[in-house]
N, C-alpha and C positions, 0 to 999 in steps of 0.2 A: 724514228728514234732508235730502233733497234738495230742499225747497222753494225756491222760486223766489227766488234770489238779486239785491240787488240791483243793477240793471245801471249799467256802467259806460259812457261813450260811447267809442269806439274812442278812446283819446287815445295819443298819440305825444309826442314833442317836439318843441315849435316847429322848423319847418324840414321836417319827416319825408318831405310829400311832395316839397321841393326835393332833397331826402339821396337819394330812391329814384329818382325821375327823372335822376339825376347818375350814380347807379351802374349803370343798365339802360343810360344812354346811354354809357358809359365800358364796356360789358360785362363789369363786375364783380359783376355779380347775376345769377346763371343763376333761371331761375323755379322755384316748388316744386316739387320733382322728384314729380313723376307714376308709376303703375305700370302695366303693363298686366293685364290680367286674368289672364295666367299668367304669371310670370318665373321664365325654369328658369336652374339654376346646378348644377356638380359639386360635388359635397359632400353633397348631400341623398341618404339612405337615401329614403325615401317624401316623397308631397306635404306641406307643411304651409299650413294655410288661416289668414287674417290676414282679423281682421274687427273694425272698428274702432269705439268710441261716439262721442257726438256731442263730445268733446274732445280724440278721438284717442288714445284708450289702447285699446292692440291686446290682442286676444285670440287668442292661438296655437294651435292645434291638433291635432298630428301625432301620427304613432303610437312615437317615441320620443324619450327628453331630447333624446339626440343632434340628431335634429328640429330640436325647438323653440328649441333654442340656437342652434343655426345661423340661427335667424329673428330670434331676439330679436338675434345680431348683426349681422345685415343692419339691421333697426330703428333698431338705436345707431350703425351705420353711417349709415345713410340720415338721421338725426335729429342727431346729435350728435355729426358727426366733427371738427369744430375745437373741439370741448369734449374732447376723446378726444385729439385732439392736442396741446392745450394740457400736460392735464394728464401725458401724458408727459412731455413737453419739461419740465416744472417738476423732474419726478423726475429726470431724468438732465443738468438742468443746460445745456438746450439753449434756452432762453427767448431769447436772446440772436442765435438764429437766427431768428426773428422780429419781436422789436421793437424789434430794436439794441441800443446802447449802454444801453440804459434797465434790459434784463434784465440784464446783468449781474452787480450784486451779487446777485441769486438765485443765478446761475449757479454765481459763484465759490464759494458758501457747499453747495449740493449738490452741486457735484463734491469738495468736499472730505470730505462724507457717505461718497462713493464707492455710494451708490444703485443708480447704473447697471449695477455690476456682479453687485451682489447681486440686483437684478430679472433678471439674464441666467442667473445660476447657479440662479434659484429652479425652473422648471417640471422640470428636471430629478431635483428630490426628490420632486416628488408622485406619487401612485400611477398605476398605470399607467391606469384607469380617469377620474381625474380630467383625467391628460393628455389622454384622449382627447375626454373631453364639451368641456374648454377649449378643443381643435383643432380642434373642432365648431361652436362659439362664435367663435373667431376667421377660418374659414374662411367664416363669413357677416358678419362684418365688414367683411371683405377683399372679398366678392363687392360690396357696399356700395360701397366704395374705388373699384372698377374700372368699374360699369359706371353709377353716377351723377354728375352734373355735379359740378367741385369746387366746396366750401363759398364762399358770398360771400368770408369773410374771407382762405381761400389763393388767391383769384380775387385779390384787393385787392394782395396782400403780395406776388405772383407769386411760392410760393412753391408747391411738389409736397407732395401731401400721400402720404406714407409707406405701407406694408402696413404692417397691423398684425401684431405677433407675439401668442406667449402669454408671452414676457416682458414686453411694454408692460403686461397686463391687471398681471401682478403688481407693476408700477411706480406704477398707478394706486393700488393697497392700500396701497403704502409712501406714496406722496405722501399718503392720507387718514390713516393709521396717524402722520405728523411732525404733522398737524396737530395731531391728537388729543390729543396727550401733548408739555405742557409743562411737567416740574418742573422741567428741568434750567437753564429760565429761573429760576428764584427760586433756585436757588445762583448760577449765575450775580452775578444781583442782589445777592446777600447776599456777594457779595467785592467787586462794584463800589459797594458800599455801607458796606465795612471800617471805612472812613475816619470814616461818619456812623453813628454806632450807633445815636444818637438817634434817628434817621428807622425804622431798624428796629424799636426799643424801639417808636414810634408805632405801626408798622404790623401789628408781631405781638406785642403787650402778654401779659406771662405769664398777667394775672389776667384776660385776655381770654374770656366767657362761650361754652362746649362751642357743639357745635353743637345747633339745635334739633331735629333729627331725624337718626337711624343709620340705615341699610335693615332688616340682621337686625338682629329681636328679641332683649332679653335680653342683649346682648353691651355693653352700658354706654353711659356716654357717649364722645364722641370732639371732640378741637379740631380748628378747620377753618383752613387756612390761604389761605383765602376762592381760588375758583377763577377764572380772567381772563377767563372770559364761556363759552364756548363749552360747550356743554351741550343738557341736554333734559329731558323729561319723558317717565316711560311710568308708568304704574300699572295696578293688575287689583284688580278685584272677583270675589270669591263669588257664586254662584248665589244664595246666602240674600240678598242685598242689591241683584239686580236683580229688575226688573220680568218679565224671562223665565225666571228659573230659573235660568238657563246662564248661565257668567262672564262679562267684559266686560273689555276691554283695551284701553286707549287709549295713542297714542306721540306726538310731537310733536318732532321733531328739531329743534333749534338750530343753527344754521350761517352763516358768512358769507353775506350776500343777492349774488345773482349770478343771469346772467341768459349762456345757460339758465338754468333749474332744476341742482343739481346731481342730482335726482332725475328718472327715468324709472318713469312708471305701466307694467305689464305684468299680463296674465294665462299664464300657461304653462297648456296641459292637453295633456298625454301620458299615458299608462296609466302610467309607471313617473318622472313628472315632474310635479305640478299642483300648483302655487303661483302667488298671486297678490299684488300690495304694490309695491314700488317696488325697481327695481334701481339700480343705479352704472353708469353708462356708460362703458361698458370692462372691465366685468367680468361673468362670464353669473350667472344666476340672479336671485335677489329675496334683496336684503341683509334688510329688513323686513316682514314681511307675516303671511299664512295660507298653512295647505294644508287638504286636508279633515279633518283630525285635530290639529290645533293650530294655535295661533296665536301670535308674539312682537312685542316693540318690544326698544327699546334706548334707554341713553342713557349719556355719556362715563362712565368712570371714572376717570379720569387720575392712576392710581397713583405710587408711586415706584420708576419702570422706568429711570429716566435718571438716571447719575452722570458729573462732570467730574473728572478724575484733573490736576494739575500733574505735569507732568515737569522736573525739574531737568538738562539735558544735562552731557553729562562736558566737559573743556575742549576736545576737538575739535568739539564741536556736531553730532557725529554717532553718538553710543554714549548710553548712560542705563544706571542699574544702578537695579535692582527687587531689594530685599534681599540684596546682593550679584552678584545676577548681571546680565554685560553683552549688552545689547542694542544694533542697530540700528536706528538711527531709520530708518521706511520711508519713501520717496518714488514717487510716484507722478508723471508729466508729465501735462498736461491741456491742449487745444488748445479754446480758445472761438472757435467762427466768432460773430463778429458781425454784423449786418445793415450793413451802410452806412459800415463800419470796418474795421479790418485786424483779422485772428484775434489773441486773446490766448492766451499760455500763461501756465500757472497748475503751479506747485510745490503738488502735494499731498503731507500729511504723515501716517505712520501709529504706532501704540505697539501694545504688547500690549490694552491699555486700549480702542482704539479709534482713530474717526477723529481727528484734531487741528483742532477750529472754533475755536481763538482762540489768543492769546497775554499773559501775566499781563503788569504792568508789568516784569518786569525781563526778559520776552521768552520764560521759559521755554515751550513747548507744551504743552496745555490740552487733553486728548482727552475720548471723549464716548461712554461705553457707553448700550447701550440695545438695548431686546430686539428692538427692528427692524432691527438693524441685522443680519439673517440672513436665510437662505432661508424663507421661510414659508408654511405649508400650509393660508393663508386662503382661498385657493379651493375647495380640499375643501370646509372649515367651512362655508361658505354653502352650493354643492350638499349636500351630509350632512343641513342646518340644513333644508335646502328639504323633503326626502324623508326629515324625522325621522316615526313615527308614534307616539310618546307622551313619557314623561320621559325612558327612558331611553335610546333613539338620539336624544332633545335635547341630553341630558348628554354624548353619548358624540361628539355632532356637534361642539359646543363646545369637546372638550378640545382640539382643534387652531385652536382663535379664539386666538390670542399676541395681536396686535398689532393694531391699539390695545382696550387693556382695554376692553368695556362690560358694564353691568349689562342682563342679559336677562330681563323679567319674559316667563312664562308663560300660556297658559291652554289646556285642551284639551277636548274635545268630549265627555271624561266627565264633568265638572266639575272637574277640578282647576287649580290655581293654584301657579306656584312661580315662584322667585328663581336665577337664577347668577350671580356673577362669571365673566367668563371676559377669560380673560389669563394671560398668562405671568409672573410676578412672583419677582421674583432675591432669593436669598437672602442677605444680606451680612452680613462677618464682624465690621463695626461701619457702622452709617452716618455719611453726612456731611451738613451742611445746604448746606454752602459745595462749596470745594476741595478734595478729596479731596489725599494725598499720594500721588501716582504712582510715587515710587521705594519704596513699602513694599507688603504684601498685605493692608495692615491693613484698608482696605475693599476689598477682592477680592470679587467673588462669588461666593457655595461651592456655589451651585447654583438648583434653584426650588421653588418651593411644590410636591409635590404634587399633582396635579389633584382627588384625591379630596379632598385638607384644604381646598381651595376653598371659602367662602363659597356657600351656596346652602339656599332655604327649601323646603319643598314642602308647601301644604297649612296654611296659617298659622293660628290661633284667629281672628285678628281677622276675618279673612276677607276683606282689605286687602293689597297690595303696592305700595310710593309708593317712585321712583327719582327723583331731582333731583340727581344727581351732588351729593347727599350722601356722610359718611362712610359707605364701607360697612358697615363693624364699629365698634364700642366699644372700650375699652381693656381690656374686661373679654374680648377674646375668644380663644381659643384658638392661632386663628391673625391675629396684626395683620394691616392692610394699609394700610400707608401710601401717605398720596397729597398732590394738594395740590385738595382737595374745597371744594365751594360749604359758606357758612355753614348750609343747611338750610331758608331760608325760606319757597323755592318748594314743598320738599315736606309741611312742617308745615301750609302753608295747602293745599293739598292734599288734605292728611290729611282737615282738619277741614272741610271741604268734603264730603267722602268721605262721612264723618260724620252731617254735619248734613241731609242731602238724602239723598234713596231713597224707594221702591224707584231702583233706579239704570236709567238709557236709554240709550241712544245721546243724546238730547237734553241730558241732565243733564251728561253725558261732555262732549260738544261747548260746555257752560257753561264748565265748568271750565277748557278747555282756553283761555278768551276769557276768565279772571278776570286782572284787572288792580287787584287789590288788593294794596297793600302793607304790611304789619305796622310794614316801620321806620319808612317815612315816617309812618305815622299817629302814633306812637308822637313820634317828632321835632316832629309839629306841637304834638302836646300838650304837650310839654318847651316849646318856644318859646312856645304863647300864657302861659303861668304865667310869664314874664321879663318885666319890670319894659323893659328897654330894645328890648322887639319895641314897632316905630310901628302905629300904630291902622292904620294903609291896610294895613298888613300884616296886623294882627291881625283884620280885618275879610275879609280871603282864606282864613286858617285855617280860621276858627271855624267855616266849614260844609263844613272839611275832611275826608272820611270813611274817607283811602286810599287814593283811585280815583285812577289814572292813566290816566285816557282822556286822548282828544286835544283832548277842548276842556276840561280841568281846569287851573288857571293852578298850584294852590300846587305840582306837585309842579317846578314848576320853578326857582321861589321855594327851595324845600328843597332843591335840589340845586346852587343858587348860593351857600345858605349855608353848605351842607355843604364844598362846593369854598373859599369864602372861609376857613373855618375851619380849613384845613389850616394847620398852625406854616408861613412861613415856610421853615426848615429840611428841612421834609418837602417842600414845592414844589421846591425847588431840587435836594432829593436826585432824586427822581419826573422831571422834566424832564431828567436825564443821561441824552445816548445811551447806549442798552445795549450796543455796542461804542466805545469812546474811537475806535477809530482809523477808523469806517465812516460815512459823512456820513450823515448824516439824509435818508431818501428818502419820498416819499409813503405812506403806509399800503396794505399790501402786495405794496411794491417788495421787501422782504428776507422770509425764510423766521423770521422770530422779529421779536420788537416791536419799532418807533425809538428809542424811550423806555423809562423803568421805568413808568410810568401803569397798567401792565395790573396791578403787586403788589396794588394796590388792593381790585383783585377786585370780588366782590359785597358787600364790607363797608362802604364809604363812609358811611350812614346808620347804621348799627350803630356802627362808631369814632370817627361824632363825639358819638353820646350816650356810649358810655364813655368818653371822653375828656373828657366834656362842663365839670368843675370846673377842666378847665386849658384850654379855650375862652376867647378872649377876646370873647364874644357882642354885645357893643353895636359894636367892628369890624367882627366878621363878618358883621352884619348890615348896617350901613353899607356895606362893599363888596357884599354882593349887588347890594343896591335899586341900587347906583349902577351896577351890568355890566349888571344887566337890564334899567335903562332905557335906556344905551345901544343894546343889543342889540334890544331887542323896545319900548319907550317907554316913556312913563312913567305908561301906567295897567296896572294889576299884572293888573289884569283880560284885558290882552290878552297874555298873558306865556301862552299856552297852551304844553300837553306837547305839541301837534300841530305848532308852530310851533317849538318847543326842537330836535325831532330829527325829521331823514329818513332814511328806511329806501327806498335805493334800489339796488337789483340790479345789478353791478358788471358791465363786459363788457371784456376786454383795447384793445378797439379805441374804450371809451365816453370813453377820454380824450383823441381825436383831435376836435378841435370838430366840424372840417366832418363826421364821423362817427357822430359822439356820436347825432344824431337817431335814425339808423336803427336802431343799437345798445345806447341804454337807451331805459326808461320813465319817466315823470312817479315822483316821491317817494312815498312813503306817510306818510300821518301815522298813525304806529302809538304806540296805548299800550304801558303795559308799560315795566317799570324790568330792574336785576337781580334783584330780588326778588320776581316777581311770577309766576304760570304762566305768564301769555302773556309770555314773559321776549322785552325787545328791552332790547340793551348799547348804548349809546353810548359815544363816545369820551371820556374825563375830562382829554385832553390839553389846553394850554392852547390856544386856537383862537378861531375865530371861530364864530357860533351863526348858524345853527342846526347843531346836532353831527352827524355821521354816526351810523348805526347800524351797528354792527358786527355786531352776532348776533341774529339772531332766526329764528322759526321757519319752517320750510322744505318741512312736509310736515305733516299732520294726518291720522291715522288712526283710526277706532275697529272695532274688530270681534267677534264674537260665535265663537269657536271650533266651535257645537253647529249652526250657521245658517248655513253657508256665504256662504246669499244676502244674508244682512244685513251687507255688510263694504264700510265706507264711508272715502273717503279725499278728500283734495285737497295739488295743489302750491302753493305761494303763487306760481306763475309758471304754466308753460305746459307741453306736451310735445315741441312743436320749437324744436329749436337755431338755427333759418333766421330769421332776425328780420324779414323783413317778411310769413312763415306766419302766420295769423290765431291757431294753435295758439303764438305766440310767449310770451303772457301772457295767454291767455282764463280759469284759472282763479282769475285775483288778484281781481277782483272776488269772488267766492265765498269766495276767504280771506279776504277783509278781514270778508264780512258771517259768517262762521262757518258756514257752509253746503258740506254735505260730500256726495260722488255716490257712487252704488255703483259698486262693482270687484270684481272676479274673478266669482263666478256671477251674480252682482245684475246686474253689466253689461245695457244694451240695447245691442245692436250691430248694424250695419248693414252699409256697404258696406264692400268686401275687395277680399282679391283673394288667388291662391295662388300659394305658391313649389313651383318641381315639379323632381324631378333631371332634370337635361340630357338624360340620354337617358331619359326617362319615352316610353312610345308618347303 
């Protein structure tokens, strides 16, 4: 797996050396912080030794968790404290103490979550034992904090960067946990869409075809109401269908491209702690990975955990009744420091229901349940998850994973293979698509699923487990789980991959994970060459069309200019209303939820225009293509490449300051890969200028062998340090681009180190 990938020349962006020469001379750039051969700190029970490969993923080694967390959060410290600070500040609504006026609408919209307090109140519910490994964890954060130079960017911003708590780590959970889970965008939509029924009738058609693929077996079909990109891939093989006997598991997360990585490589080895895979910076353990007795991936679930309640107030604007009885609208005051502006205060509003994130036209308040919005005991779950040794402390780690849902495929070192849902999922006493009615209990929640009735396989016939933030059940199943799930594509092709190839490798795996074949588009091309009004220069791109969306393929660009032309009208216009009337249109990912509706779309686009295909008006459709894309890209169709259509470039807070911009991002990717495809890369379907951004694509590639410790191979599509002029900044995107993956955890070659020892060690 590790063959020689191929190399990249060091490329930066135009300027890089002028960017770096400007900030050493400005002394805004402390150099990569160095270690000396011992560095002692309080906190450490015994020494732990740190010994690093040749990309810089540490391998830890003390003689207890407590240890080796206190390293790995010196590490996150020392690597990724303005990625740590960042994503606080996003949770509690402090963004705005950083970048000015700009963070703000983030701001206003999670202090109205009220996040900051439920990350405060959280570590105090966990066990007492979890508190302590986390005190453990953030006490070598902190040592991190104190005794190395601050980060370029708090150097730049002259801003102090903060001790960390062990409410921050659980602020980071919530801040991944909103990402995670967005249905309560598509109610939302579907009353700011009241007006057009049409546009919904288009977009979620009754007689609209199930999804291609459910996770469990047996439990029926299911309708998808196509998911907004964000996702992944994990699946496992049977010993009967590889090459070693022993099962095989591969994960490949989807995520916004950002730079860091949102991922960190680690190995832990303690007597009573060894795991290896990729952690979250700001939170201890390994979210994905192995230990010596199993192995997991994950990927979204994104059930229906999030309902909006209207509240009708009484005529003083300060009471509401809930089937008779009166309540107090809650207020909360909220003081935004801004950067370079005078503090804002912000009126926050509260119901029984939840927070209050909006308000209908006639003004009433619009609150927002959701099962994150509590204390939660994901920290446990991952430590638990780290130090499961078969199914059943797997199952038993999980029952405290609430927020956000994922599907956990399995595999363990006796052979077996299994499925979880895990999530917290509310029971309710009728659902809504839309706006719930807030002064009734008609959709109240009466409780939650369960953890035993949870969805979950162990040991399947086929000898197969495929997750693609597919439906997890069918209608046929005992217990539903509604959600708002991908059409299935990715995992049916998948499947049939799975399938059709074996005995199965790490090789085959690593194929799979790099297939950029798409079903709809092929399918689409062949609809359009059998039209009468497709032009030969067109039809002459088709015909040796196969599927493929690499980046030097011209038609899928072609197909998805005529897919976009082919929308009514009607539905452009619906799709193009901001998602709040009253919040200006900011840059993509200036607000905590979409600009636009463009995201309803989902993975469906090529699917909804051939079932829509007899009310197409196809000789327009195609007239507007040809004419955008020879604008855009010219007018031979040949150079209309998918490498040229979209960049997939890694996002950095500071990347949108020009004079900045060098040191802080990298040169584009020309990546393939559609919504449809394994190697799924989203782009943006808003209306714009081309070439499109990439919103999601994948962020981490693992495979591993449960029974083989040493055979457990991974890569980031970026790097392992936060420090952007560290050679570790993006050294392993070359390797992701060619598919080519390193060992981690025992496979590791590791070299030089150095140890952390307790202060007062002789």
């Amino acid at each position: 797996m590790a063959k020689r990938a191929p190399s990249l020349r060091r490329r930066h962006l135009p300027g890089f050396r002028r960017t770096r020469a400007l900030l050493r001379l400005l002394g805004r750039s402390a150099p990569i912080p160095g270690v000396p051969p011992v560095a002692a700190f309080s906190g450490l029970g015994q020494p732990v030794s740190v010994a690093w490969d040749a990309r810089d993923v540490p391998r830890l080694t003390g003689d207890s968790a407590a240890d080796v967390l206190f390293a790995e959060g010196y590490l996150h410290g020392r690597e990724r404290a303005f990625q740590m600070d960042v994503a606080r500040r996003a949770a509690y609504g402090r963004l705005a103490e950083l970048l000015g006026p700009g963070g703000l609408p983030f701001d206003r919209f999670t202090r109205r979550l009220g996040l900051a307090a439920i990350a405060q109140a959280t570590p105090a519910s966990w066990p007492a034992p979890v508190q302590r490994l986390v005190q453990a964890y953030v006490g070598g954060v902190n040592a991190a904090f104190a005794t190395l130079p601050a980060p370029t960017e708090h150097r730049l911003l002259k801003v102090a960067l903060e001790p960390w708590t062990a409410a921050d780590t659980a602020s980071v959970a919530f801040q991944l946990g909103w990402l995670l889970n967005d249905t309560w965008q598509a109610k939302w939509a579907r009353h700011r869409l009241a007006d057009r029924p049409q546009v919904w009738d288009w977009l979620y058609p009754a007689d609209f075809p199930p999804a291609r693929a459910v996770i469990v077996p047996g439990t029926g079909s299911a309708r998808s109401a196509g998911t907004a990109g964000i996702g992944s891939n994990n699946w496992v093989a049977a010993g009967r269908h590889t090459a070693s006997g022993h099962p095989l598991l591969a994960n490949d997360p989807h995520l916004p491209p950002q730079l860091p990585s949102v991922w960190y490589q680690v190995h832990l080895d303690a007597p009573d702690l060894a795991v290896w895979g990729v952690s979250l910076a700001g939170v201890p353990g390994v979210v994905i990975g192995q230990n010596p007795y199993l192995a997991w991936g994950v990927t979204n679930v994104n059930p229906d955990v999030q309902d909006l309640y209207r509240v009708v107030l009484d005529p003083d604007g300060h009471h509401y009744q809930v089937d008779g009885v009166r309540h107090e609208l809650g207020r909360r005051q909220e003081t935004i420091t801004v950067r370079g502006a005078a503090p804002e205060s912000l009126t926050c509003r509260d119901t029984v229901w939840g927070p209050v994130v909006a308000e209908d036209e006639a003004g009433s308040p619009v609150s927002l349940a959701w099962t994150g919005l509590a204390p939660s005991p994901l920290a446990g779950a991952i430590l638990n998850l780290n130090q499961a040794r078969g199914w059943d402390s797997f199952n038993a780690a999980l029952a405290d994973w609430w927020a956000p849902a994922q599907n956990f495929v399995y595999a363990d070192k006796d052979g077996h293979i299994g499925y979880v849902m895990a999530g917290r999922i509310p029971v309710r006493a009728a659902a809504a698509e839309s706006l719930a009615d807030g002064n009734s209990q008609r959709h109240a929640w009466t409780g939650f699923i369960p953890w035993a009735n949870g969805p979950r396989v162990l040991d399947p016939p086929s000898g197969f487990i495929v997750t693609a933030n597919n439906p997890v059940v069918g209608k046929d199943a005992a217990t539903p789980i509604p959600g708002r799930y991908s059409q299935g594509d990715r995992a049916a092709r998948i499947q049939r991959l799975l399938e059709a190839t074996g005995p199965h490798t790490p090789e085959t795996f690593a194929a799979i994970q790099r297939d950029v074949h798409s079903d709809p588009l092929a399918a689409l091309a062949q609809r359009l060459l059998a039209h009468p009004a497709l032009p030969a220069r067109a039809a002459s791109l088709l015909a040796s069309f196969d599927g493929s969306t690499a980046p030097d393929q011209a038609a899928p660009t072609l197909l998805y200019l005529f897919c976009l032309a082919a929308l009514p009208p009607v539905v452009r216009e619906g799709l193009d209303r901001p998602f709040f009337a009253d919040i200006p249109l900011g840059p993509p990912g200036s607000h905590p939820f979409p600009e636009r509706m463009w995201d309803l779309l989902g993975d469906r686009l090529p699917t909804l225009t051939l079932h829509h295909w007899d009310r197409v008006d196809i000789r327009t459709a195609l007239q507007e293509a040809l004419a955008e894309g020879a604008r855009a890209f010219g007018p031979d169709l040949h150079e209309w490449t998918w490498g040229r259509a979209r960049r997939a470039r890694g996002a950095h807070p500071l990347g949108t300051v020009p004079r900045l911009a060098p040191a802080f991002l990298r040169p584009a990717l020309d990546l393939g890969g559609d919504t449809t495809t394994p190697l799924q890369s989203v782009m943006s379907l808003a209306p714009g200028p081309w070439p499109r951004p990439v919103r999601i694509m994948p962020s981490y590639r693992q495979i591993v062998d449960p029974a083989d410790p040493a055979a457990a191979w991974g890569v980031l599509a970026a790097g392992q340090s936060g420090h952007p002029l560290s050679p570790h900044y993006d050294d392993m995107t070359a390797a992701f681009r060619a598919g080519t993956l390193w060992p981690m955890g025992p496979g590791m070659a590791t070299a030089s180190g150095f140890t952390l020892s307790p202060l007062d060690a002789p």
